[in-house]
N, C-alpha and C positions, 0 to 999 in steps of 0.2 A: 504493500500500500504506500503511495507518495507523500510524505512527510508534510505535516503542515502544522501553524500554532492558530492558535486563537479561531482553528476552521478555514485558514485561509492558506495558499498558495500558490507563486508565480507572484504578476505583477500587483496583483491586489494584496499579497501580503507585503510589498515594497510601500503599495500605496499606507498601508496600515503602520507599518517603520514610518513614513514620511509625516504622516499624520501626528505621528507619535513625538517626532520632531519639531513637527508644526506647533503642539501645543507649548513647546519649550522656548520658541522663538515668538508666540502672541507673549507669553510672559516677559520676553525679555523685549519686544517694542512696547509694553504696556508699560515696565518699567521707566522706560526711556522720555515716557510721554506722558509719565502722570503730575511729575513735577512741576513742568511748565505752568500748567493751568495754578499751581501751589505757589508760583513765584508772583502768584498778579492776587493771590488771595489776600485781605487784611488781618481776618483772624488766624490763618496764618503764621502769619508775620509777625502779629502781636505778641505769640509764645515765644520767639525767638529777638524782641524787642526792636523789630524793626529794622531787620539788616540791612547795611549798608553793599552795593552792587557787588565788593568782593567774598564780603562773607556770604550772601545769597549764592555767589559764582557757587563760592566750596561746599555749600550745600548739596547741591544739583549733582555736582563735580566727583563728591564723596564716595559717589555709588562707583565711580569709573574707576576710585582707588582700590576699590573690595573687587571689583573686577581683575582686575591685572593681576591681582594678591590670587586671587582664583585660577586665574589661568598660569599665572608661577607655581601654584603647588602642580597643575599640571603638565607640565614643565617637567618637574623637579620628580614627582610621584606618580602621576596618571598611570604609567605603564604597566604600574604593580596589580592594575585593577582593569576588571573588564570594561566596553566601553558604555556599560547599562547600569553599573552601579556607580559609575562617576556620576552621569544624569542623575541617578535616583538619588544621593547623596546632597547634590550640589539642590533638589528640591525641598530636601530637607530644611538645608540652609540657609534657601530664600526665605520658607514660611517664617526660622527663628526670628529673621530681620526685620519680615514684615511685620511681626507682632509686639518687637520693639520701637516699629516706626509711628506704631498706630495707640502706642498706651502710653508714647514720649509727653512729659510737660519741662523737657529742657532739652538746651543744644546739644549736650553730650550724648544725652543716650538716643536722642535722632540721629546723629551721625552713627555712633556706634551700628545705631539699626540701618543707616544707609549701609555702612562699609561690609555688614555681616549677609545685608542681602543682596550686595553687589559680589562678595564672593562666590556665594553659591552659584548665583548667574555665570559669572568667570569658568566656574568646571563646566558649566552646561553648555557654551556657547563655544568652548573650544572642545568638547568632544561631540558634538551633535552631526557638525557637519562630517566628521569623520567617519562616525558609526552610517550615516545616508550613504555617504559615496561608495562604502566598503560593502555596503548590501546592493546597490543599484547596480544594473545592467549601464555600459558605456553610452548605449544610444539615444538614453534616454537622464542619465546623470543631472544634469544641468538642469532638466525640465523640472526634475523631484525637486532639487534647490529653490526653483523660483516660484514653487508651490509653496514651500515650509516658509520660503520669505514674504510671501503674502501673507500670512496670516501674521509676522512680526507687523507690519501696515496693520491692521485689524486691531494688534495690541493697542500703537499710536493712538487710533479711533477710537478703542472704547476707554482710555486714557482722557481724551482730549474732552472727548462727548460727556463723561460723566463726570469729569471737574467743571464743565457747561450747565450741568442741569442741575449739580448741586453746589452751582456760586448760587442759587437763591434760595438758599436755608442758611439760617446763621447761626451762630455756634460753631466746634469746632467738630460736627459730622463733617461738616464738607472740604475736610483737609484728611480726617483718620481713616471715614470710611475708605478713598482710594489708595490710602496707605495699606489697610487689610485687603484691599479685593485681590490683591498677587497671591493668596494664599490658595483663593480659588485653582490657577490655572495648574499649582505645584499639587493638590489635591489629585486633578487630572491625571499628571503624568504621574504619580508613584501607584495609582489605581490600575492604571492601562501599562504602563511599559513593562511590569514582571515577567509578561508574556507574548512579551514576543523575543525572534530570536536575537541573540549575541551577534557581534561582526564571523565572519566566516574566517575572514581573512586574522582579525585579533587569536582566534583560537586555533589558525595554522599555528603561529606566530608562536604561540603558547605548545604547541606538539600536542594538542586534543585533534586529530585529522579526522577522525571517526564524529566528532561531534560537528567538526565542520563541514563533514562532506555532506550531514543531514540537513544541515539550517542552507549552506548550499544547495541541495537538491528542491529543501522548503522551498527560499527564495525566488529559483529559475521554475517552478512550477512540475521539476519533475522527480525521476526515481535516483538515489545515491548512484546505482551504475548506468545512468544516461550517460553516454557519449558526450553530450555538453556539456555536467557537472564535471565528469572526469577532466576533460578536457581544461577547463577554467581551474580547477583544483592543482592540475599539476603546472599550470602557469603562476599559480601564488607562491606554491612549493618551491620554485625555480628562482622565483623572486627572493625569495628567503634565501635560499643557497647563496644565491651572489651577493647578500647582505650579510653573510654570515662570520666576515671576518673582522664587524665594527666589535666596538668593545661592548659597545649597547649601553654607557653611561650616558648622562645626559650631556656631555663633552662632547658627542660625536656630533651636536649642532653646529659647531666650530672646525671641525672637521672635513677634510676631503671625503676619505674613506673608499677611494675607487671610482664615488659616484657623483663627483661634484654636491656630496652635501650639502656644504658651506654656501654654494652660490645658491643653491633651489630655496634651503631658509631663508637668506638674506631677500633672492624674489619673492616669496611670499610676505616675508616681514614687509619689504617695499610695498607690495598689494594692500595692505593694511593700511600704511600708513596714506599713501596716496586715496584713499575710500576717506579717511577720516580729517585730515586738511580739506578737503575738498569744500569743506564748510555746510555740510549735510546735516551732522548734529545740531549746528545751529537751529533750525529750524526743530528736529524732532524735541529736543529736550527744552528749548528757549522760546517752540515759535511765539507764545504770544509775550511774552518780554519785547521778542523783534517789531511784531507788527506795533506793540502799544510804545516803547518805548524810541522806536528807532523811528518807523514810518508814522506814528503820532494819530491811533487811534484809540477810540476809549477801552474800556476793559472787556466789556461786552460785546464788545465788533470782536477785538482783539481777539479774543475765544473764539470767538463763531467761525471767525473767518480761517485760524489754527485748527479749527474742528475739520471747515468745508479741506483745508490742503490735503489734510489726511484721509480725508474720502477718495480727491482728486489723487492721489498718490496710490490708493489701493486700486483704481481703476490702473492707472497706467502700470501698476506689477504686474498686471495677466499680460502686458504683452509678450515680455521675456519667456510665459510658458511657451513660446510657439518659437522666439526668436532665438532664445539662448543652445540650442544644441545644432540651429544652422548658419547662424551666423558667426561663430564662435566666439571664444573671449577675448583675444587681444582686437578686434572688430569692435567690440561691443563696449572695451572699457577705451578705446578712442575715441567714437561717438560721443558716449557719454562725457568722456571728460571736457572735448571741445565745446558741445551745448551748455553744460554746468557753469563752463571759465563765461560765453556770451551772457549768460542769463546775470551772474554777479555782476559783470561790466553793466549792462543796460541796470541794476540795481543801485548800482553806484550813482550813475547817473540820475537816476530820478529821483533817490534820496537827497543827492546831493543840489538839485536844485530846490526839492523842498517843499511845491506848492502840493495842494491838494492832492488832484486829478492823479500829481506824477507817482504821488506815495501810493494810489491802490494798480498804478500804474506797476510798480516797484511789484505790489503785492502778485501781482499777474505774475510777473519774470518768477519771484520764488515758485510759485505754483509749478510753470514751466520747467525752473531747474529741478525740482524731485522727481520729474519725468525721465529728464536724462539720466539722473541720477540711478533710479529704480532698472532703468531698461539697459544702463552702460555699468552699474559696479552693482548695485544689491545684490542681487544671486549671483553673479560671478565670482567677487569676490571671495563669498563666504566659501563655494566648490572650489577656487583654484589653489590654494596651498594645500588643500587633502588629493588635488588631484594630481600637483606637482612634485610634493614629496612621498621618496621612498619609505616602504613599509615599517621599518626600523626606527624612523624619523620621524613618520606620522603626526605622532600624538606629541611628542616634545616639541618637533620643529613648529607642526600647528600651533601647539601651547604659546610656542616663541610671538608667531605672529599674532595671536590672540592680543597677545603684552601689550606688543609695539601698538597693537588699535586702542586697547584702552588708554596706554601711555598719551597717543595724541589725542584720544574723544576725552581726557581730563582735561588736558590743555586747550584744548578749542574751547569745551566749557566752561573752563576756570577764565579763560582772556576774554571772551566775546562779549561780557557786559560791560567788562572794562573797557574793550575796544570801541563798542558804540557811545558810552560815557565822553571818552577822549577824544577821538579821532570819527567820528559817527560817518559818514558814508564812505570813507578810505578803509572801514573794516572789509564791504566786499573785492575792492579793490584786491585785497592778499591775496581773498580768495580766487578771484579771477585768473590770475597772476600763475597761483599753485595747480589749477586744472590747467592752463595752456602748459603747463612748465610735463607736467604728465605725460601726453599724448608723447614726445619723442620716444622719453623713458618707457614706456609700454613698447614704443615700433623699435626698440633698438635691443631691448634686455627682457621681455616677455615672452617665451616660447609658447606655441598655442600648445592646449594640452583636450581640446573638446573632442568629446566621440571616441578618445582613444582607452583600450584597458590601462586600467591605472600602472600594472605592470610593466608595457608597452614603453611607458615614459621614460623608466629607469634607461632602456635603450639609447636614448635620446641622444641622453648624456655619458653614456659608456667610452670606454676605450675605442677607436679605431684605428686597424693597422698597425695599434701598438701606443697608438697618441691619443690624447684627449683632449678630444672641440672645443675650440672657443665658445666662450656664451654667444659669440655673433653666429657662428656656424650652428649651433643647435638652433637658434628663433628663424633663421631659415630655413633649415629642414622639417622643424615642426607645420612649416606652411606650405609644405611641398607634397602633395596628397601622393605620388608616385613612391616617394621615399618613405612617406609613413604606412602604406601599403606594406612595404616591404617588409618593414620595421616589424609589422603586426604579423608576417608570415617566418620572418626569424622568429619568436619568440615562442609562437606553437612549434618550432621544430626543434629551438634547444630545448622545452617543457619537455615535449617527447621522449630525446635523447638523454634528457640526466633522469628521466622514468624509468628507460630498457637500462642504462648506465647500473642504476642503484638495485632495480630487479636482476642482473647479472653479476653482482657483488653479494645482494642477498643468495643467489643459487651456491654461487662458490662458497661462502661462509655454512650455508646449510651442506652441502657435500664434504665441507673440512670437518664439518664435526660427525657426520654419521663415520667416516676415513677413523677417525680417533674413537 
């Protein structure tokens, strides 16, 4: 009988993974988007005696420190641990935060509660996307991403929407209750995720092959000895072999190790950071700070109209379900970044002039840039370091870049009030500035990695003839669909080869011992 959990298998039980993922990324854009509407509350404010724009910043800011804390211990520890009880863990240790954010009558133990539910979030957001990629089929990879990231937009929304409808109740429900509702979505996941399967690929990795070749056969929808499972199982195997000489501390980030390491983290750390300069947080965590404080509407616009972006933004993520696995990702985060850098220029400008008309004028361009933004880095970003680094690397190097995002989404949030304080329409201006500065950096140092098996990549970047490619020879061969053909029909033939290799070393060792 063909293996399945929860009654499902093939792509519906992928879809049930993605889901499952889905609810970890609404939690973590509802995070992202509950505050904002909390920075324009008065009661509030009042608890905390009226902050002043930098302390407000570290408020907001707080959570992106317990993040990075989060994705360093993943970093440091993840590996010790499957990639289901990091998640189930890390929703533990949102609920504790959330319950200290929502019983707070002082600044310490708000923070406290920000920093301890921004941890949790930190293991979640850096093994989530890893556990997707590792259960998805290549052809369809990208599409699961820009699923699971629509519903982070959905978080945003019902974020936005419910600090909208309870700024008119006074007291201070309309600051704790959106503090508890996070507990809701971590309820979700520790209910639903027990059951479904582990990565296949973590449990090669681990030498359970027997339990991977089941949740493998689960996943592709058929029997442990289909031809496909086998097939795809002795390409992980094979992968693991050529990894098999790192030391496996968390040092090998820094690391060559045969496989260009060092350079594949440092591209994803860059993927990171280049998503979070982009000046995107601004909006998700500040917008209506932005529109009330920067473009100069009242409180009440100011929400509504942070409410309306975030709707306008869930619409524009479905496009990516259709775009992101044909148009692939260094395509997609060019796009995006050229449209983002125009849309901050024309924001610059009409803040900078000032009148009315130009400020909803302004409001327009932001709307537009979280378009490009959603359709050129949201789902990209989040699939491309799990889909560029090696198996061994995964979970650290991912962890890495997890860092480097939080490192700059504190600092975009901790400067950006200051920034419109001080320098008020020369803030978009950086931004502008930091997406044109992108586009080269993607066309010169970003190898495409879409549609390809995640093992296939290691390829990429191998030995040849004895030598090892330059980063500029790898990003064109990754855009050379004849060469990655190829690439894809080596690696079913070395899988094959160290298969009969290790089955003709097991015969001899079983013929040595029957001899003796």
């Amino acid at each position: 009988m063909s293996p399945t959990f929860i009654g499902l298998k093939g792509q519906n039980l992928v879809y049930a993974v993605t889901f499952c993922c889905s609810i970890g990324f609404l939690l973590f854009g509802y995070d992202l988007g509950f505050m904002g509407g909390l920075t324009t509350s008065p009661e509030f404010l009042a608890v905390f005696g009226n902050p002043n724009a930098s302390l407000l910043a570290f408020l907001v800011a707080s959570y992106e420190v317990g993040a990075l804390l989060g994705a360093l211990f993943q970093f440091l520890q993840g590996d010790h641990f499957g990639r289901k009880p990091n998640n189930l863990a890390g929703a533990v240790i949102v609920s504790i935060g959330a319950i200290l954010q929502a019983s707070t009558f002082g600044l310490a133990q708000f923070l406290v509660g920000r920093i301890v539910a921004g941890f949790g979030l930190g293991m979640m957001t850096t093994v989530i996307p890893i556990w997707l990629s590792e259960c998805s089929i290549p052809q369809s990879r990208g599409r699961m991403m820009a699923m699971q990231l629509s519903n982070l937009i959905v978080g945003l929304i019902l974020a936005n929407w419910l600090d909208y409808g309870l700024a008119a109740y006074s007291g201070s429900v309309q600051w704790r209750f959106p503090c508890a509702f996070q507990i809701v979505f971590c309820v979700l996941v520790l209910a639903f995720m027990p059951f479904l399967p582990e990565s296949p690929r973590y449990l090669c990795a681990k030498g359970e092959t027997s339990s991977a070749r089941v949740v493998l056969a689960a996943l592709r929808g058929g029997f442990p000895d289909d031809a496909v499972v086998v097939e795809e199982l002795k390409e992980i195997q094979y992968a693991i072999t050529v990894e098999a000489d790192e030391a496996g501390s968390w040092k090998d980030v820094f690391k060559d190790n045969g496989m260009s390491g060092s350079t594949r983290v440092a591209i994803g750390c860059a993927a990171n950071l280049c998503q979070q300069m982009s000046g995107v947080n601004v909006m998700g965590s500040l917008g209506p700070y932005v529109f009330q404080d920067s473009i100069g509407m009242n409180r009440k616009n100011a929400m509504l109209v942070s409410g309306g972006l975030q709707v306008f933004y869930f619409l524009s993520s479905l496009i990516p379900w259709w775009a992101i696995d044909r148009a692939g990702r260094r395509r997609l985060f060019m796009i995006g970044s050229t449209g983002m850098g125009v849309c901050m220029l024309l924001s610059a400008i009409f803040v900078g002039i000032g009148t009315k008309n130009l400020g909803y004028a302004a409001a327009v361009a932001l709307y537009i840039f979280q378009s490009f933004f959603t359709v050129g880095w949201q789902s990209n970003m989040w699939i491309y370091p799990s889909e560029l680094l090696p198996l061994k690397l995964r979970l650290r190097g991912g962890a890495l870049a997890v860092v480097s995002q939080w490192l700059f989404t504190f600092l975009v949030v901790e400067i950006t009030p200051v920034m419109i304080t001080n320098i008020g329409y020369k803030s978009y201006i950086v931004f502008a500035v930091i997406n044109f500065a992108t586009v080269p950096l993607v066309y010169f140092w970003f190898p495409e990695t879409s549609r390809m098996p995640l093992e296939a990549v290691d390829l990429l970047f191998a030995d040849r003839n004895g030598q090892r490619p330059s980063l500029f020879q790898v990003v064109r061969d990754s855009t050379n669909k004849e060469f990655v053909m190829e690439m894809e029909r080596q690696l079913q033939e070395r899988a094959r080869m160290r298969t009969r290799d290790t089955q003709a070393e097991d015969k001899t060792e079983h013929l040595e011992v029957e001899i003796a």
